[in-house]
N, C-alpha and C positions, 0 to 999 in steps of 0.2 A: 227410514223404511217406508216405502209406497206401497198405499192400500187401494184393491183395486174390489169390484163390485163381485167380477167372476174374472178368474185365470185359468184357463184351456194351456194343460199342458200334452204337446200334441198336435202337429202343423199336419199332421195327414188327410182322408177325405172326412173321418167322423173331427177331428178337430177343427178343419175347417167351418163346416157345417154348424159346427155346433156355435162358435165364435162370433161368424155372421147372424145366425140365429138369433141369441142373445143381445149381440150389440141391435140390433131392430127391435129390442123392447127397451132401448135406452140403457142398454147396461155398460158401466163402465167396463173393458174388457184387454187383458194381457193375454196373448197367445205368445207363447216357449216354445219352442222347435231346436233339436239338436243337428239338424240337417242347412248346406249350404243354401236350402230356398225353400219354400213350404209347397206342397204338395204330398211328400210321404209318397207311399207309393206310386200315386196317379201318376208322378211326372216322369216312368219309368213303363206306362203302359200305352202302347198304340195302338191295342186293338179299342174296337167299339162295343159299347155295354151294351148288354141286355138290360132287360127292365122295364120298367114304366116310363113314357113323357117325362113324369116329375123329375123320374132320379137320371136322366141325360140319358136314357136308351138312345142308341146310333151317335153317340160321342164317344171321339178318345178319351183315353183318361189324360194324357198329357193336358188339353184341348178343357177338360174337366178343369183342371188344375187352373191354368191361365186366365177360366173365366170366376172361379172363387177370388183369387190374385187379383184380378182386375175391380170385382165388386167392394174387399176389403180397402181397396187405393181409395174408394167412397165413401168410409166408413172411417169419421173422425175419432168414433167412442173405441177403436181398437188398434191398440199398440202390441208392434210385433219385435220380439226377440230372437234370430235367429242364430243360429253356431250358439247354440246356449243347452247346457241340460241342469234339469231339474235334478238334484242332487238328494232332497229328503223334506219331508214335512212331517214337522214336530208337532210337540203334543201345546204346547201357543199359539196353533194355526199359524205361524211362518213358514213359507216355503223358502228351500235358500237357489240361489241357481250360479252355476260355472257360466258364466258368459265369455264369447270369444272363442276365436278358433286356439288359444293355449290355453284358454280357460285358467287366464291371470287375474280375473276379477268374481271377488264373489258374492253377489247379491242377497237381499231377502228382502221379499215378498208380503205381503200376507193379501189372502183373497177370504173374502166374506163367501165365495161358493168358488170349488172345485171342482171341475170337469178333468178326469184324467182319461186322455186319449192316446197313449203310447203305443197302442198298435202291440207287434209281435216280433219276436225273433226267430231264426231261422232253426230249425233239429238237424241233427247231423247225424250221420253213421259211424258206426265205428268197423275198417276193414283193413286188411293189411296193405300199406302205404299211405294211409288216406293224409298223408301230412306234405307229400309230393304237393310242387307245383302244378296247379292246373286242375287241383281240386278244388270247386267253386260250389255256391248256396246259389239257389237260383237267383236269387235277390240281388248277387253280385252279377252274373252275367248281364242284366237287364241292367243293373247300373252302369256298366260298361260300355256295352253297347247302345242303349237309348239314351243316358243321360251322356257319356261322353264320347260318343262314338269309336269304340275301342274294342275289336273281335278278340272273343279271349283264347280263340284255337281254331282249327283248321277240321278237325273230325272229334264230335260228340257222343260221347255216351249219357244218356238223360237217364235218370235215376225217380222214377212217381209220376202214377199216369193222373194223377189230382188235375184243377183247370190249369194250375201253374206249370206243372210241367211240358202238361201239354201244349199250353199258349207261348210258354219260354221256348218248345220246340219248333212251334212254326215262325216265330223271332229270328232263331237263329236259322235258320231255311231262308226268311226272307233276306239276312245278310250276306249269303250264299257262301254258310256255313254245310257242312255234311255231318247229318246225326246219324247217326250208325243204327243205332236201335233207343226202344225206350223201354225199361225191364220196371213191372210194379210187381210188389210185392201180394198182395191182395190178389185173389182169384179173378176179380173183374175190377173194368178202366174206373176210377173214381171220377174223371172230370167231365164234364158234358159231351153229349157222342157229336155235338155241333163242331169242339173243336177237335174230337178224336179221329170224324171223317174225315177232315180237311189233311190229316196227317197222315191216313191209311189212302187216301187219294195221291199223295204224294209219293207211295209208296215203302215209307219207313215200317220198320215192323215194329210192333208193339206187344209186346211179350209178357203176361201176367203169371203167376206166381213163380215167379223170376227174379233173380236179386242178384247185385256187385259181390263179388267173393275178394278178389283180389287182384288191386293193381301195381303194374308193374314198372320199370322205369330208374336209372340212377340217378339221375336228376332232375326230372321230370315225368311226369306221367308220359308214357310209350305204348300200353296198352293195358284191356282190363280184362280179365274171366269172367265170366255172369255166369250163374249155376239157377237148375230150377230145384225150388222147394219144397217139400211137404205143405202139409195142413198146419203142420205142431214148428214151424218155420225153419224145419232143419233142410240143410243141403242134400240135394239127391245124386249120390257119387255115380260117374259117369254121364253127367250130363252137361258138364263143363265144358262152355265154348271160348274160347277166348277174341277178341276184335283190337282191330287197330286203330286207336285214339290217342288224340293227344289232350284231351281235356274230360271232367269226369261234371256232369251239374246234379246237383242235388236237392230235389223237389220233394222232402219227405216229409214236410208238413212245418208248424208252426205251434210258438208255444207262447199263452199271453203274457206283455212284461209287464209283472205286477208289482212288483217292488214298495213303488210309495202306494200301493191300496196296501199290502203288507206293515210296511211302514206308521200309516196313520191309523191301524188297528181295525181296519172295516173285516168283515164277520167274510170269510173266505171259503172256498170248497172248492173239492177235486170233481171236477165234470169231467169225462173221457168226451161225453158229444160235443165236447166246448174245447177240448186240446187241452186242458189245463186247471190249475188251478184260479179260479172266478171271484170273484169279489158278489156277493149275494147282492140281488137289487131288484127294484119295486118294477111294477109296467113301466114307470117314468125313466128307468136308468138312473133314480137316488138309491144310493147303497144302502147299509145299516147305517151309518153317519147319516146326519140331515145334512150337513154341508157339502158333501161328494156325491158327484156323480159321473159314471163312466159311457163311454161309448166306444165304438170297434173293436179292433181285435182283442183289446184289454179286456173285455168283457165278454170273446170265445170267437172263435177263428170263423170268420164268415167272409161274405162277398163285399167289395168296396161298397156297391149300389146300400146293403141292408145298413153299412157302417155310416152313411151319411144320413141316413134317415132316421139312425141313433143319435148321432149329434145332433141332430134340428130338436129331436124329441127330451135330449138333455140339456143342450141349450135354451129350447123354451120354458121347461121346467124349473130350470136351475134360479132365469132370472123373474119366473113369479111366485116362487118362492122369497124372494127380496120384496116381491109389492109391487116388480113392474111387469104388469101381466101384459101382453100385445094386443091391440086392440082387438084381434079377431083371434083369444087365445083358445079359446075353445073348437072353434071351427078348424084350424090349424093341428090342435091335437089330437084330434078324431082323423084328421086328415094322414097325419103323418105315421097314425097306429093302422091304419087301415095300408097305406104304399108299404110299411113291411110285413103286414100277412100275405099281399100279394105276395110281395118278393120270396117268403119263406113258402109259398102253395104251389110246392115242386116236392119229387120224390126225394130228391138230392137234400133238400133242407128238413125231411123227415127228423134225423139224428139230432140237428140244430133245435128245431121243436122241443123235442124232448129235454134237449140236456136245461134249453134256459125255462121248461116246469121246471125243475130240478133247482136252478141257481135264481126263483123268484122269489123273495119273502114274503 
């Protein structure tokens, strides 16, 4: 069994970060990834970030991806695992993992510090048909088409006007795709009105408390009804329009996968401004364990830019609590707590604010 200084389990942009991070204070370092290449999401985004200089404002996120990729190819103290998942971590600090795309072989681990970066899963709806083809999570669309170049339909109904839905809609616009309409549930657009204009310029209509009732189709999705709502989210009868699609995406948010913080008994809580239930943890991203520490969505549904500047902050963390502090660990640490008050000093990250007072110890 191979013991490693710290293992980041977690190839996305807060594991990335975090991984490079630490291995620059000489830590021996394993990054896990259950995905064909590391990136996580980034390698599925082609718009350009907002944010600060630091955090790649005016980068894609593909572009984001490829130059972490490139910096780790430089980085001797980090071994990478990927088609691999972390399967549980026991109460001996072993972690065990499925390696491999059949996930015939199966490791263990043990890391003297844990970084768990697994990001989030997709929420679904529940509606009549929703089991047809062609009912898609945004996450899959964007895998589709940006990682494998594959249109998943010809006319769109988008489902959440959040940044993803919205940014998945103009995605699919630039493939010269046709979205039909975008229906949220909420009274007003959740996602920045930077990408809401670029789609009401285009003319798509964006329809707020509005929601999917039911689709229709023998074999496939064929079309859908969208009905508008009350306040109390009931259907308002006679207001049923029905559109002609052949594809349904659904952008209704995201829920942290906690599992092994669950697993390894750290001290947990339901936050609603967090999407989930959160693993409690210090300014630094160490949980109630001294040996764990989380970063990105595992620790409440935020922006890529906030989740890498949690991994620098949990990877820095992680490895001076071992005694290898960076030589400029201080100056670094002030640095990287200050680029996420920026990033969170918007109205949009008010709710975010709140929920992580609520999930600090």
């Amino acid at each position: 069994m191979k013991e490693y200084d710290i293992i980041v389990v977690g190839g996305g942009p807060a594991g990335l970060a975090a991984a490079t991070t630490a291995a620059k204070c000489n830590a021996n370092i394993l990054l896990v990834d259950d995905g064909l290449q590391l990136g996580g999401q980034l390698i599925k985004q082609t718009h350009k970030f907002f944010g600060s200089t630091e955090q790649f404002a005016g980068i894609r996120g593909i572009d984001i991806a490829h130059n972490f990729i490139d910096e780790i190819s430089h980085l001797s103290n980090i071994e990478i695992l990927t088609q691999s998942t972390a399967t549980g971590f026991f109460e001996d600090g072993v972690l065990t993992i499925l390696e491999g795309y059949n996930g015939n072989r199966l490791s263990k681990v043990k890391p003297r510090r844990l970084i768990i970066a697994t990001g989030a899963s997709e929420n679904m709806l529940s509606f009549i048909n929703n089991d047809l083809p062609g009912v898609y999570g945004a996450g899959a669309v964007q895998t589709l088409m940006n990682v494998y170049g594959v249109i998943p339909g010809r006319a769109v109904l988008m489902v959440g006007a959040g940044n993803i839905g919205l940014i998945v809609s103009y995605q699919l616009l630039q493939a010269g795709i046709e979205v039909k309409a975008i229906v949220e549930a909420l009274p007003c657009i959740g996602g920045y009105w930077v990408h809401a204009s670029k789609i009401r310029r285009l003319g798509i209509p964006i329809y707020t408390r509005c929601t999917l009732k039911e689709v229709k189709g023998k074999e496939e999705v064929e079309s859908v009804t969208i009905c508008n709502i009350d306040d109390k989210f009931n259907f308002i009868p006679g207001s049923e329009r029905e559109l002609s699609v052949d594809t349904i995406c659904l952008a209704v948010g995201l829920s942290p996968l906690a599992e092994l913080l669950w697993q390894a008994g750290c001290e947990m809580a339901y936050i609603p401004e967090l999407c989930g239930y959160v693993a409690k943890r210090d300014e630094n991203m160490k949980t109630s364990l001294d040996h764990i520490y989380i970063a990105g969505d595992v620790a409440g549904i935020e922006e890529a830019s906030s989740a890498m500047v949690e991994g620098q902050i949990a990877g820095l963390n992680a490895a001076a609590s071992l005694g290898l502090y960076h030589e400029k660990y201080r100056e670094l640490n002030l640095a990287f707590h200050r680029q996420l008050l920026q990033l969170r000093h918007n109205e949009v990250s008010e709710s975010i604010t709140r929920g992580i007072k609520k999930a600090t110890l």
